[in-house]
C-alpha positions in Angstrom: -3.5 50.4 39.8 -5.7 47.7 41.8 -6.6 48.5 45.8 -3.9 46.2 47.3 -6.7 45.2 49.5 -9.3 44.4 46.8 -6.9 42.3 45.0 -6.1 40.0 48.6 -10.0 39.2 49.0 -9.9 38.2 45.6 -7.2 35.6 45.3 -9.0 34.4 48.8 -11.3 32.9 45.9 -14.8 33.7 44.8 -16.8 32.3 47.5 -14.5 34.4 49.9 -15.1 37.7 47.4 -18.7 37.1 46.6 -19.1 37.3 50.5 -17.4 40.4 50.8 -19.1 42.0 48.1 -22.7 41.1 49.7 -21.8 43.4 52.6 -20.2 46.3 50.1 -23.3 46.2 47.6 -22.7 49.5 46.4 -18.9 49.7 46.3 -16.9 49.6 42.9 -14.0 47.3 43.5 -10.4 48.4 41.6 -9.0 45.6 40.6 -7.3 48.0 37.4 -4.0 46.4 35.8 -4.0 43.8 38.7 -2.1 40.0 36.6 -5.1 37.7 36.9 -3.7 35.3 34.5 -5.4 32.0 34.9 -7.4 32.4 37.3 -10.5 30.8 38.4 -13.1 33.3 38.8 -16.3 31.2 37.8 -19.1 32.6 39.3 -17.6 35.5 40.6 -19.2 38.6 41.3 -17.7 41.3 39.4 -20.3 44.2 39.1 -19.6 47.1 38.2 -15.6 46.1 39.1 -12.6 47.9 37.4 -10.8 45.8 35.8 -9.4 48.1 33.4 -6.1 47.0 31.5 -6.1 43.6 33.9 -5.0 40.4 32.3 -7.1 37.7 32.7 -5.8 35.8 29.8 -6.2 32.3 30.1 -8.8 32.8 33.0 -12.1 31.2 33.6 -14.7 32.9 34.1 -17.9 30.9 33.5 -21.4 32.5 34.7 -19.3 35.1 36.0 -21.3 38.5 37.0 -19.9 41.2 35.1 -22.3 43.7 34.3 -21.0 47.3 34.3 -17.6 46.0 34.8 -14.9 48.4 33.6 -13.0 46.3 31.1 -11.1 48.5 28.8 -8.2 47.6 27.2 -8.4 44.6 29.6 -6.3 41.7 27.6 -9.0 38.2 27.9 -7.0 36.0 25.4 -8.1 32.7 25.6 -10.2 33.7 28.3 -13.5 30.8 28.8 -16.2 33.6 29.8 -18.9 31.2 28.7 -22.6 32.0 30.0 -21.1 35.1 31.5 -23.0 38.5 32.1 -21.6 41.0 30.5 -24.3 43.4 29.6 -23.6 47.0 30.0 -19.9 46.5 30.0 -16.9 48.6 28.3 -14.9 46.0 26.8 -13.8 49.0 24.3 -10.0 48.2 23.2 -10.4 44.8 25.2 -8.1 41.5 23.1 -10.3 39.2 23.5 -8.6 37.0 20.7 -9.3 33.1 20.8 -11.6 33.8 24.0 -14.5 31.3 24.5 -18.0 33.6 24.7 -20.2 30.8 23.9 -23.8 32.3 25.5 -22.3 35.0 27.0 -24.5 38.0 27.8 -23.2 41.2 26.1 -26.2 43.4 25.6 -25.6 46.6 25.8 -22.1 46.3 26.2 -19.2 48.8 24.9 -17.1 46.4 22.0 -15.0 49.2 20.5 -11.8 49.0 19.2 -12.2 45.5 21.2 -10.1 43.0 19.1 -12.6 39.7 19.0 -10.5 37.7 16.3 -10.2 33.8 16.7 -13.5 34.2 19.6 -15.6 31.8 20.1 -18.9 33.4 19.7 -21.9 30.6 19.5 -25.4 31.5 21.1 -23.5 35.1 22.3 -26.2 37.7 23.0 -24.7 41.1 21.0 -28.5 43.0 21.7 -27.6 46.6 21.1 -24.1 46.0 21.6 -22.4 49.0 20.3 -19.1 48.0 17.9 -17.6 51.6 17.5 -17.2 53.1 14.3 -14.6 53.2 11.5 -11.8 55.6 12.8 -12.3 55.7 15.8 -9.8 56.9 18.0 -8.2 54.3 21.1 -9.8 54.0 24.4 -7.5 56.6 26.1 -7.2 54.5 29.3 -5.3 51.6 27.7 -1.5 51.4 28.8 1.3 51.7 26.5 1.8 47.9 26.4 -1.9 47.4 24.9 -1.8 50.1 22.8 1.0 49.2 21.0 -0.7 46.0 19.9 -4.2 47.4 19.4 -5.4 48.2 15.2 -4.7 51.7 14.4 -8.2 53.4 12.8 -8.0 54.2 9.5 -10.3 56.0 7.3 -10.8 59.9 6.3 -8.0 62.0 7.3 -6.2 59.4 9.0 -2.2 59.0 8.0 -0.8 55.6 8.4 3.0 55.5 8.6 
């Protein structure tokens, strides 16, 4: 659940929450499950912010800072995160589906169980980007409504019903 307060700096706009966050320089934001759909967070910075299970579909995000941003299960349809930072974050069980990722920076980052079909991926940086593996099991912090639509694993020992 976001920090109501969190969540108010942040639809003050980005100049109003990259202020605050130069003041809070090692705080972690929780912005977790907050409805960010189409929103304009271009430049934003969102270090190291939760944003677990948020929507942001439809948002823009362009040069956005979001390196060791919490982004699990987070759903980023349509989403423009082009030129982004994204390196070091857990996008694991993310739907990024149709999403714009054109030079985006995900080095490092967590893409498992992330669903990436339809992305636009052009001059994206996937450096030691780690995809997951065959059967592996959902990121335990998605909710119910992600869950439901995420690809169930299958491989050894796995049933399908």
């Amino acid at each position: 659940m976001a920090n109501p307060e969190h969540l108010a700096i942040l639809k003050q706009g980005v100049e109003a929450w990259n202020e605050w966050r130069k003041s809070r320089l090692h705080e972690f934001p929780d912005l977790s499950g907050a409805e960010l759909i189409r929103t304009s967070l271009s430049g934003a910075n969102l270090v190291g912010v939760n944003l677990g299970n948020a929507d942001l579909s439809n948002s823009f995000l362009l040069n956005a800072y979001l390196g060791n941003a919490n982004l699990s299960c987070a759903i980023l349809r349509k989403a423009n995160l082009s030129h982004a930072d994204l390196s070091f974050a857990n996008l694991g069980g993310a739907k990024l589906g149709a999403a714009s990722l054109h030079y985006a920076n995900l080095s490092n980052a967590n893409l498992s169980m992330a669903d990436l079909k339809q992305a636009m991926l052009f001059g994206a940086n996937f450096h030691d980007a780690h995809f997951g593996e065959v059967g592996s099991a959902r990121p335990s912090c998605c909710s119910p409504r992600v869950a439901r639509s995420l690809p169930r694993p299958r491989g050894r020992g796995t049933r399908n019903p």
